[in-house]
C-alpha positions, 0 to 999 in steps of 0.5 A, spaced: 009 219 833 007 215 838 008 215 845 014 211 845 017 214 841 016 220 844 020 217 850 025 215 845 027 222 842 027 225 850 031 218 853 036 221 847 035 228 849 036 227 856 042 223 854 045 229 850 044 234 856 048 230 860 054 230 856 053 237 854 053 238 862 060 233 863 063 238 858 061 244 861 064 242 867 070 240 865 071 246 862 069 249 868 074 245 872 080 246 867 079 254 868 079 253 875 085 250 875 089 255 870 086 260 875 089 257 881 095 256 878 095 262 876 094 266 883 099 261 886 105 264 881 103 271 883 102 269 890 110 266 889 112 271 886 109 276 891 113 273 896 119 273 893 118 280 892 116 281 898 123 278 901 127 281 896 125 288 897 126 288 904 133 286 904 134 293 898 130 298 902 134 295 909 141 296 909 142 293 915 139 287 914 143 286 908 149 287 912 147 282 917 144 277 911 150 277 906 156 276 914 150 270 915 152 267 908 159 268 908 161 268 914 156 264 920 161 265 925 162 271 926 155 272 927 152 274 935 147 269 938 143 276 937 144 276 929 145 268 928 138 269 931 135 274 925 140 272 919 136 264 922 129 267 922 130 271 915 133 263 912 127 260 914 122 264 911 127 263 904 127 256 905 120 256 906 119 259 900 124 254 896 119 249 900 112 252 897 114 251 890 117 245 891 110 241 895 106 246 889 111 243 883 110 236 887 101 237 887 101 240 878 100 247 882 106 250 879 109 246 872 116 243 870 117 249 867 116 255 873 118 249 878 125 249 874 126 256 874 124 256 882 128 251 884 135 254 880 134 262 883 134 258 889 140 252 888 144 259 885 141 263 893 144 258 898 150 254 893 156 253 897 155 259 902 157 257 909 151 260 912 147 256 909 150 249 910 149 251 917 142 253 918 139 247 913 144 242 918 141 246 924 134 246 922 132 241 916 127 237 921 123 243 920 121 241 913 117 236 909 122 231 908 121 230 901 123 237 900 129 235 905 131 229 900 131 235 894 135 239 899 140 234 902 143 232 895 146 239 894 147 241 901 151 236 905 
């Protein structure tokens, strides 16, 4: 074989490796994402966890949750203060996996079961109309748009 020859059949192997190089990293992107989806399910799933435990193990903050639901008004400035504190992080909770559905973090499929448990969470209790009108400005405003179709 000739040299330019020889140059051909590196140009070609040269041009091979590259591709097989382009699908490595594809694959590598892909499970990269399926991991980070993955880590922020659990983290999600954590949390929630995290919230639901809380309000099983204290009986007191349950009390003090299920009168801000049900009953806003009848609450101190002292509980109004900690049932708002409690909402807060609840709502911001809904906030995350709504900005992550909104990103392909968290897909249609989990983004639907999230946003139901939470539409089932705040769905005509009065506490929570009150706390979202007093405290929407604090979330993003697409999450306000998603929230404000139920709420008001």
């Amino acid at each position: 074989m000739k040299l330019s020859e020889w140059a051909s059949v590196a140009e070609i192997a040269s041009a091979l490796a590259v591709v097989v190089s382009l699908v490595y990293v594809g694959i590598q992107i892909s499970q990269n994402t399926a991991a980070v989806k993955a880590s922020t399910h659990q983290a999600m799933i954590d949390y929630g966890r995290e919230q639901s435990e809380i309000l099983v193990t204290d009986t007191k903050l349950s009390a003090l949750v299920a009168k801000g639901e049900g009953h806003p008004s009848s609450l101190t400035p002292h509980e109004r203060g900690q049932f708002y504190e409690f909402t807060t992080w609840r709502m911001a909770m809904w906030e995350l996996s709504f900005l992550n559905h909104e990103v392909g973090l968290v897909d249609d499929e989990m983004w639907l079961a999230w946003d139901g448990y939470y539409r089932l969470l705040v769905f005509d209790k009065p506490g929570y109309v009150e706390f979202w009108r007093d405290n929407r400005s604090a979330y993003h405003e697409r999450f306000q748009n998603h929230v404000a179709v139920m709420m008001e």
